[in-house]
C-alpha positions as CSV (number, residue, x, y, z in Angstrom):
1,X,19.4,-26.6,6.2
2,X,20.0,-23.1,8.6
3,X,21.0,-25.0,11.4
4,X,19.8,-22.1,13.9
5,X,15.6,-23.4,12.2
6,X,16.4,-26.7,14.1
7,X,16.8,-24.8,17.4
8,X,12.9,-24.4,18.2
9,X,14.3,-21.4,20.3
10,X,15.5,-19.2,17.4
11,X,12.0,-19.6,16.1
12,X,8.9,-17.1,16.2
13,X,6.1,-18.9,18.0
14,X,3.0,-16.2,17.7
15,X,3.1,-14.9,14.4
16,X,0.2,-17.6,13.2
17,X,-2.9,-16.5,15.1
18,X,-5.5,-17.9,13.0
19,X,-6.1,-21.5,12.2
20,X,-7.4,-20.5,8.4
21,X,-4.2,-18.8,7.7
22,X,-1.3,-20.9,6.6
23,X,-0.1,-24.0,8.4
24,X,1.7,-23.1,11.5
25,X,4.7,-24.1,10.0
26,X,5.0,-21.8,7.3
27,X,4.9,-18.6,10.0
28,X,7.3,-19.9,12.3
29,X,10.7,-18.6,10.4
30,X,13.6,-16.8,12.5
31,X,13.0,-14.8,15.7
32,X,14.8,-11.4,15.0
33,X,15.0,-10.6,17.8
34,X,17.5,-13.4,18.8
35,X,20.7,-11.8,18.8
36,X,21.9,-15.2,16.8
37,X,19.3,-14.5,14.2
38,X,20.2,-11.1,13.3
39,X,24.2,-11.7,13.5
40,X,23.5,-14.9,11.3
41,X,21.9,-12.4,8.6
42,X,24.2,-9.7,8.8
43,X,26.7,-12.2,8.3
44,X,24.8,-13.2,4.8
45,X,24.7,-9.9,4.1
46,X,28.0,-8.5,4.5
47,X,29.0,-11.6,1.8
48,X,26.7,-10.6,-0.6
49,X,27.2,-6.4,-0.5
50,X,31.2,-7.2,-0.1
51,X,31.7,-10.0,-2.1
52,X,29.9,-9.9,-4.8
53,X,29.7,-6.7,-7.5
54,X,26.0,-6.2,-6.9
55,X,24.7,-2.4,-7.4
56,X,22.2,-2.3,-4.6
57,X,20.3,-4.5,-1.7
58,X,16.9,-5.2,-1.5
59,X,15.9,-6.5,1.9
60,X,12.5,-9.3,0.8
61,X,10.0,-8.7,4.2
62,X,7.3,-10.0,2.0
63,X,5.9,-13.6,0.7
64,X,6.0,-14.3,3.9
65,X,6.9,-11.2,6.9
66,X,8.0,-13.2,9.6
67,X,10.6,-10.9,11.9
68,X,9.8,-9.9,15.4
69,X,6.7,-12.2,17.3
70,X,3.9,-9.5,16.8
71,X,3.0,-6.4,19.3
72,X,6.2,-5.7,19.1
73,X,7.7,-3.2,21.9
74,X,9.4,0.2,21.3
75,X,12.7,-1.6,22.5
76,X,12.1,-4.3,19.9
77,X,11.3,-1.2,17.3
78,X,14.9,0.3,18.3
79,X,16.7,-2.8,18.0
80,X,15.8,-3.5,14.4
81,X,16.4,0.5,13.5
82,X,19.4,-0.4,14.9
83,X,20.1,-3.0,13.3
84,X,19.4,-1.9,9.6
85,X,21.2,0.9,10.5
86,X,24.1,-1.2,10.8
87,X,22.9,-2.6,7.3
88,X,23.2,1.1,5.8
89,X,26.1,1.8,7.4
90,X,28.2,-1.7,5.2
91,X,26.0,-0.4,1.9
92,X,27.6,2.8,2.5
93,X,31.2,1.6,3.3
94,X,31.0,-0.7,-0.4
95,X,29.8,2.3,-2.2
96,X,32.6,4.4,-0.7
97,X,35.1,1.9,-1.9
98,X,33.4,1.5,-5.1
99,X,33.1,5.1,-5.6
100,X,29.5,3.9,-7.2
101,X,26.0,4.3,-5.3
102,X,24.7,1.6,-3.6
103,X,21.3,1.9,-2.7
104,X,19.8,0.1,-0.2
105,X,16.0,-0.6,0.1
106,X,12.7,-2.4,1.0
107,X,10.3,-5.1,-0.6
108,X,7.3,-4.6,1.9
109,X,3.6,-5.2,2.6
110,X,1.5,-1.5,2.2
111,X,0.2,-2.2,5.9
112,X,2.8,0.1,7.3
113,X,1.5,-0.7,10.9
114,X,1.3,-4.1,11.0
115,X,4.9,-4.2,10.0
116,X,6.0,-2.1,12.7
117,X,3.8,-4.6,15.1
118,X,6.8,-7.2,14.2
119,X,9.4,-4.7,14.6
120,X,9.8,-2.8,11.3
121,X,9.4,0.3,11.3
122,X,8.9,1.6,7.4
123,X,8.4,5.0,8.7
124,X,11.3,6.2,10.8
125,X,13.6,4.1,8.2
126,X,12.7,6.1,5.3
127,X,12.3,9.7,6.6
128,X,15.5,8.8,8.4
129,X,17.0,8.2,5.0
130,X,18.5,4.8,6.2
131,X,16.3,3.1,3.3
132,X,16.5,4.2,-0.4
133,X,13.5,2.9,-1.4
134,X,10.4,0.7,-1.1
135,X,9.0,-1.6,-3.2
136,X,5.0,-1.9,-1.5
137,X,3.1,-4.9,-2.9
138,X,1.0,-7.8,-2.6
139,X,1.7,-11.9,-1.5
140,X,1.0,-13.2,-4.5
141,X,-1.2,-11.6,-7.1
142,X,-0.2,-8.2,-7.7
143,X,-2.2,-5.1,-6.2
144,X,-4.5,-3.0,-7.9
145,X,-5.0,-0.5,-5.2
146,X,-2.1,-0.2,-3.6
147,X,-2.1,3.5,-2.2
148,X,1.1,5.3,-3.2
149,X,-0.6,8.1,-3.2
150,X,-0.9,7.8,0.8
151,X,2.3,6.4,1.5
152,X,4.3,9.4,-0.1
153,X,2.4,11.3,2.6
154,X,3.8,8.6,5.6
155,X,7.3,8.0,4.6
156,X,8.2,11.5,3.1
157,X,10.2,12.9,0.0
158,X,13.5,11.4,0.8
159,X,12.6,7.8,-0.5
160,X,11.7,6.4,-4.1
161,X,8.7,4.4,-3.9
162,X,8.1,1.3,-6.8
163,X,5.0,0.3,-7.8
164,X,5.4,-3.7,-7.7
165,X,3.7,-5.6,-10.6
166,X,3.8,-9.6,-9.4
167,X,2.3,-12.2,-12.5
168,X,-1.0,-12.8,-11.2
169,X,-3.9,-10.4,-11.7
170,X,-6.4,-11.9,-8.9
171,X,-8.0,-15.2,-8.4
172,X,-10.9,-15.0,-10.8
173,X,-10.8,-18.3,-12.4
174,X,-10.4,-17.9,-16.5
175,X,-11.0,-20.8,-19.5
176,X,-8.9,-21.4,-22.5
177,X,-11.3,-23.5,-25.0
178,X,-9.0,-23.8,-27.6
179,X,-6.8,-25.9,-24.8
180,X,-9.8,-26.6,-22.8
181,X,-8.0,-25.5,-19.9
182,X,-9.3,-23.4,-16.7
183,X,-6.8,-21.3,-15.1
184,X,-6.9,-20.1,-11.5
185,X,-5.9,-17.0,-12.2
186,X,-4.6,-15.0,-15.2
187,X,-1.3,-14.0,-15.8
188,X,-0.4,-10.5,-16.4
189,X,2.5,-11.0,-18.2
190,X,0.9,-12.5,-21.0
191,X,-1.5,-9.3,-21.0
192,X,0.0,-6.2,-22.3
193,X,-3.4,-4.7,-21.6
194,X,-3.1,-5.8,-18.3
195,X,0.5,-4.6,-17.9
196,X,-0.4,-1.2,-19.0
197,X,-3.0,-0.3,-16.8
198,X,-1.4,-1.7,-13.4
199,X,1.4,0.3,-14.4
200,X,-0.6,3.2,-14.9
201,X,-2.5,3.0,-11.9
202,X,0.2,3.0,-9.9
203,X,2.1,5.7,-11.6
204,X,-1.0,7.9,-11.7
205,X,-0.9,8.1,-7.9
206,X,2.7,8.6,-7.4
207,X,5.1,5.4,-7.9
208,X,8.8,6.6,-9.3
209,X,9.1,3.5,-11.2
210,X,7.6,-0.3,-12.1
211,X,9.5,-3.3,-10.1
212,X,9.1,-6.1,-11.7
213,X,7.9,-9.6,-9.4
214,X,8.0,-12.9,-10.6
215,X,7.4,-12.0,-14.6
216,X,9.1,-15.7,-15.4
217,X,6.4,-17.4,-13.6
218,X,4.6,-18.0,-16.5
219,X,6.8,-19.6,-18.3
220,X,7.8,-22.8,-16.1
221,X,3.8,-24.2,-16.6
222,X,4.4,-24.9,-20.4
223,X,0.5,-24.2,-21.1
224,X,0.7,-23.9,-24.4
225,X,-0.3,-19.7,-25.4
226,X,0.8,-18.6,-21.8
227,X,3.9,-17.4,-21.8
228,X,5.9,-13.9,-20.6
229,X,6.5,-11.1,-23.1
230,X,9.1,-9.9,-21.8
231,X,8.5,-6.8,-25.0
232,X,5.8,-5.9,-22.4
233,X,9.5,-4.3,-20.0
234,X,10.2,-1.5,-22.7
235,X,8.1,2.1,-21.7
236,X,6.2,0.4,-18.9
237,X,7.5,3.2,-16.7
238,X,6.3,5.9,-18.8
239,X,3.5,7.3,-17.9
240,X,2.7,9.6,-20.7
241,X,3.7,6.6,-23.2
242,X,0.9,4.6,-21.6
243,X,-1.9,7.0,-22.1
244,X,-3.5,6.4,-25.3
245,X,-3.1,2.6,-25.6
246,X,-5.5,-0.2,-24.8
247,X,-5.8,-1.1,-21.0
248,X,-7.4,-3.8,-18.8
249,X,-8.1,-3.1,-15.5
250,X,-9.4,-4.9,-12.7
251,X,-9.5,-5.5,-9.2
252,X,-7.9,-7.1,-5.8
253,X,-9.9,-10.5,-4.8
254,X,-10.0,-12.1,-1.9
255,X,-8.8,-16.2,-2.0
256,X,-7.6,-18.1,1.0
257,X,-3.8,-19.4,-0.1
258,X,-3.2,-16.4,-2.5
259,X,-3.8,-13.7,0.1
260,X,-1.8,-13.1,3.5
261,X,-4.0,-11.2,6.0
262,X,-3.4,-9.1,8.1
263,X,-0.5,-7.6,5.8
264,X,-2.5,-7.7,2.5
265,X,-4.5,-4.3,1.7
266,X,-7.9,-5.4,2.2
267,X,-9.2,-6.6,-1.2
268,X,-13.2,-5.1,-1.4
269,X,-13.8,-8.1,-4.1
270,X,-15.5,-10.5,-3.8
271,X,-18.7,-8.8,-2.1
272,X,-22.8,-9.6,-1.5
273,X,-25.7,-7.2,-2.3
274,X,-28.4,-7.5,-1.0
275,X,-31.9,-6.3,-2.8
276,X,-31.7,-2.5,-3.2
277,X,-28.4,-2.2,-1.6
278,X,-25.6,0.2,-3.6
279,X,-21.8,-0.1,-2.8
280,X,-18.6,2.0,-4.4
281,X,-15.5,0.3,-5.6
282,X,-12.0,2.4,-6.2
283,X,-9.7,1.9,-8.3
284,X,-6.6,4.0,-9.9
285,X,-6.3,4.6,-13.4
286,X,-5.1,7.2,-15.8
287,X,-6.6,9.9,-17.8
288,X,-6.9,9.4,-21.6
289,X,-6.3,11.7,-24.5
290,X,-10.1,12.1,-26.3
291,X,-9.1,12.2,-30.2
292,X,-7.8,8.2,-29.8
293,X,-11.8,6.7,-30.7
294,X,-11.3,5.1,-27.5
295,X,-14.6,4.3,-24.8
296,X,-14.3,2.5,-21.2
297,X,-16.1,-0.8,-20.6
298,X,-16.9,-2.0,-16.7
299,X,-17.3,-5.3,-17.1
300,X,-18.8,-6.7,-13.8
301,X,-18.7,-10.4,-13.2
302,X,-21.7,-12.1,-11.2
303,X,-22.3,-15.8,-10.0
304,X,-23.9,-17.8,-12.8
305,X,-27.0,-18.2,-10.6
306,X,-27.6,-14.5,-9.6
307,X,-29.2,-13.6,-13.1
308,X,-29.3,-10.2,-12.3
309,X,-32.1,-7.8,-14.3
310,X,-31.7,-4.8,-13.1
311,X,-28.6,-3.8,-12.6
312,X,-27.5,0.5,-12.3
313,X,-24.0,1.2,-12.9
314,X,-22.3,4.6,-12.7
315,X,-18.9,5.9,-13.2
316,X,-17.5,8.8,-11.2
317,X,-20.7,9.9,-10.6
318,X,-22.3,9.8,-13.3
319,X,-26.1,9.0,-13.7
320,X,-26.4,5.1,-13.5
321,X,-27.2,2.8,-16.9
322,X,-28.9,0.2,-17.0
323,X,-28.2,-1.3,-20.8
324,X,-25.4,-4.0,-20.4
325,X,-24.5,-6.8,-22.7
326,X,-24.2,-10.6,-21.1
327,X,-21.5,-12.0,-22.0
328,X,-18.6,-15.0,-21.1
329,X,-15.8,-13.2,-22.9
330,X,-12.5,-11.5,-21.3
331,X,-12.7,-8.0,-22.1
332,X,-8.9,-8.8,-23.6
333,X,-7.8,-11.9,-23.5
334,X,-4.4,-13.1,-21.3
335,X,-2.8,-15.3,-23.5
336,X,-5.4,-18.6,-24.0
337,X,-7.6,-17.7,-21.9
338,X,-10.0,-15.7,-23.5
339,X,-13.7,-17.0,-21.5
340,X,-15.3,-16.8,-17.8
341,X,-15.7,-20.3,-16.8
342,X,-19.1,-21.3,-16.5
343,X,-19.7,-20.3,-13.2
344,X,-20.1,-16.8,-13.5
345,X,-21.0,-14.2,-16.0
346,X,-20.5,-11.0,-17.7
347,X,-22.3,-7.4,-17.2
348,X,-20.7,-5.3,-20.1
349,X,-21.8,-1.5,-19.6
350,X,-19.6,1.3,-21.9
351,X,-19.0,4.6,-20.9
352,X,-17.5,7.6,-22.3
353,X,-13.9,7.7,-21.9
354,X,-13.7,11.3,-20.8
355,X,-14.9,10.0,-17.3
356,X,-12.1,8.5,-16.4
357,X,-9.9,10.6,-14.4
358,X,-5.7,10.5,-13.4
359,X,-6.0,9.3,-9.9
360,X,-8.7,7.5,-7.8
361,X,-11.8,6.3,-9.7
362,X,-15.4,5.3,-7.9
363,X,-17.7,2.7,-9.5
364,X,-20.8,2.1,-8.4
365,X,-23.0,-0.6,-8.2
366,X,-26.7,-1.2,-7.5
367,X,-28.5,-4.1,-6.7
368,X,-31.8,-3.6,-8.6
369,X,-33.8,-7.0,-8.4
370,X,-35.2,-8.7,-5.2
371,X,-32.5,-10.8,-4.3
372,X,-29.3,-11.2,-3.7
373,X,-26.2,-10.7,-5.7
374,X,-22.6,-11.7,-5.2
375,X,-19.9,-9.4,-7.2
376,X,-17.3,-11.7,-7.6
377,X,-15.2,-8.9,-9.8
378,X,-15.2,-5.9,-11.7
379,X,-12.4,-5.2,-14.9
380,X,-12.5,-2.5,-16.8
381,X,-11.2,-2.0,-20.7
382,X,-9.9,1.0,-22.5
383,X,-10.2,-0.2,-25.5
384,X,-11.6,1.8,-29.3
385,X,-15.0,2.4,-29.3
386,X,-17.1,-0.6,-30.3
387,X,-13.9,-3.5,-29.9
């Protein structure tokens, strides 16, 4: 109901190059770079930081990052510092009347580059100190590898930098038999296990804080043992209150409709291997103290039909094994859903905990029979020894 979306003019007409992305319609929001555009959102705003007695801004380029038509030029760059700098300056006039801060910051995709190629440029905000903060994260399932470690080196000391948890862990497909319901992917916030070790990863690598994304999502399905706890907010930013406690771990997926390339960090799940081939997956976690009886468990998750024999895992180096239980159960459950489905299958291997390190960890998979294998994903469980 924007009347300016009726004027095809106003509208970005590049920024859906691929006919497997979305429907054309869902890229073709407001062209910033339409001097209508950008005085229509200033306008919006100016309401909300005068107006209203909000404590801060947070500018959404995610869900869907539609700003400048793509390849952007360096005038096009300028023009939206410019303009955000004119964004700054009213955040800055309300917290001088206000005499309180108001901070002023970022909900972005971690492909720092690609943003700039519509006209944002993350970089020169932030070390500028124009932007507070960033909150770097996925479309919608929430990242497991997002690199803050590697964006505190690109946008500098001056800004805080969240680590964004959104509801969904990834698009592996999950069963509730009690219900005898399958669910297209699980939801973290009925998994403090899950909760705690996304946290931790990305406060392990250098996130100042948790933001939270969508944690009510859960709740609006009504399936019954799904639902948000919101206890699961209290010490989530801790990192030191983390370590210790049972965590579930796993990994980025790709899925067509839950992931937006090109701004998505490239997920490396699902993948093939083919007979002999080996391939390294990383992942961040956090260091455990040793006197909790606690073990790690890589649980890696095959197509039904790849019965796999022989099948080496190793842990940060370590030299492979080869002893895994098969198995259709969760490592923890997330809420109902406690099962695979039936398309796919459980490697359990356990590890020494002590192998797990604060930062980046590398597991490694073989491919030991004579055929191919598909890894459709990996999770990983701290959890005591023999759960």
């Amino acid at each position: 109901n924007i009347p300016l979306l009726k004027n095809p003019e106003m509208r970005l007409k590049r920024s859906a190059y691929s006919p497997t992305m979305f429907e054309p319609g869902y890229r073709t929001g407001l062209n910033y770079e339409k001097v209508e555009v950008r005085d229509l959102m200033m306008a919006q705003i100016k309401e909300v930081v005068e107006d209203y007695d909000y404590e801060g801004l947070e500018l959404d380029w995610w869900r869907q990052p539609l700003c400048c038509e793509p390849n952007a030029t360096q005038a096009t760059i300028d023009m939206m510092t410019d303009w955000l700098r004119e964004v700054r300056a009213l955040t800055e006039r309300r917290a001088k009347a206000t005499g309180r801060p108001y901070p002023l910051g970022l909900r972005i995709s971690g492909q720092l580059e690609t943003l700039k190629s519509i006209g944002l440029d993350v970089v020169t905000l932030c070390r500028e100190g124009v932007i507070d903060f960033v909150a770097p994260s996925g479309f919608w399932c929430t990242t497991w590898e997002m690199p803050h470690d590697t964006l505190r080196q690109q946008l500098g000391d001056r800004v805080t930098i969240y680590g964004v948890i959104d509801f969904g862990a990834n698009p592996l497909p999950t069963y509730a038999p009690e219900i005898n319901h399958t669910q297209d992917t699980r939801r973290l916030t009925s998994s403090h296990e899950m909760l705690r070790a996304n946290a931790a990863g990305k406060l392990v690598l250098g996130a100042d804080g948790i933001e939270w994304f969508n944690f009510y999502c859960t709740d609006p399905a009504r399936i019954p043992g799904l639902i948000s706890d919101y206890t699961a907010l209290r010490g989530i930013d801790q990192l030191e209150l983390l370590r210790g406690l049972s965590k579930h771990y796993s990994f980025s997926m790709r899925s067509r409709g839950m992931q937006l390339p090109p701004f998505e960090i490239v997920p490396q799940l699902p993948t093939v291997l083919e007979a002999s081939w080996n391939r390294s997956f990383r992942l961040p976690m956090c260091a455990e103290p040793l006197d909790r009886g606690l073990e790690l468990v890589v649980q890696i998750v095959l197509k039904v039909e790849d019965k796999a024999e022989v099948l080496p895992v190793a842990f940060n180096g370590c030299w492979p094994r080869i002893e895994y239980t098969l198995t259709d159960e969760l490592l923890f459950p997330c809420g109902c859903l406690t099962r695979l489905t039936s398309k796919h299958q459980g490697y359990n291997f356990r590890f020494p905990v002590d192998l797990v390190r604060d930062g980046w960890n590398e597991i490694t998979i073989e491919n030991g029979d004579e055929h191919p294998i598909t890894i459709e994903c990996i999770d990983l469980a701290i959890r005591p020894i023999g759960g």
